[in-house]
N, C-alpha and C positions, 0 to 999 in steps of 0.2 A: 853841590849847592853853591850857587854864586854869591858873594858877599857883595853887600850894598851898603853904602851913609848907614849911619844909626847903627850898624848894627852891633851887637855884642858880642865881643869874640877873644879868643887865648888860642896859645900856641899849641900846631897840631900833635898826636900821642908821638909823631914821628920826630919832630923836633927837641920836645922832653926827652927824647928817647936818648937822643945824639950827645946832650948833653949829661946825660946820666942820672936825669931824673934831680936836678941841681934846680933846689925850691922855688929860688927866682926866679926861673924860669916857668917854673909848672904850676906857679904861684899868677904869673900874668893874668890881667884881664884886664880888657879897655873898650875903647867905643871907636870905631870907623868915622872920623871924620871928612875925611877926604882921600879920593883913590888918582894915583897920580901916575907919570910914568906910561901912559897911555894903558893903564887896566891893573898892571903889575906890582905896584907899591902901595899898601893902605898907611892912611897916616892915623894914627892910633891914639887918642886921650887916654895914657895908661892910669889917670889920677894915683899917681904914687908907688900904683906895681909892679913898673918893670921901670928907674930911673935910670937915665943914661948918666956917664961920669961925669958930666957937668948939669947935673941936677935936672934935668928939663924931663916931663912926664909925657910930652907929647912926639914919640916914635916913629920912624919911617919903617916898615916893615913888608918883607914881600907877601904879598896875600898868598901865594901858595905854603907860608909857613905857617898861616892861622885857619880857624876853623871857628863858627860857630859856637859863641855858649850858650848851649841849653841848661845848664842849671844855674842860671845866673837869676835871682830875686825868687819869687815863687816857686819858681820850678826848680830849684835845688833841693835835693833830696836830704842832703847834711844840714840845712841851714836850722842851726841852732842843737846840732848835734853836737858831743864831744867823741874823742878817739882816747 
């Protein structure tokens, strides 16, 4: 599935994976604003989810590390569930 602008997306189960399942990580979600790089880098509005060490919310990230959130607003299955 190709990622485009807009779209909604967090890091793929393979990435979570590497890093052991490390919240911040698996915790990410942002919005695709811009794809740079000639196709390879999205630049990500993490609003606050994944902050880099000098505070900035807005990420360069390689699109083959992200994927897709389908359970983001409506479509989340947990949303307003507790564990």
């Amino acid at each position: 599935m190709k990622l485009q602008i807009n779209d909604k997306v967090m890091f793929t189960d393979e990435v979570v994976k590497r890093v052991n399942h490390d919240k911040r990580t698996a915790d990410m979600r942002g919005i695709i604003i811009k794809i740079v790089s000639g196709g390879k880098v999205a630049m990500v509005e993490t609003n606050g989810t994944y902050v880099s060490e000098e505070g900035n919310s807005l990420r360069g990230i390689p699109i083959a590390n992200l994927k897709k959130d389908i359970y983001s607003g409506a479509n989340n299955p947990f949303l307003g569930r507790y564990f």
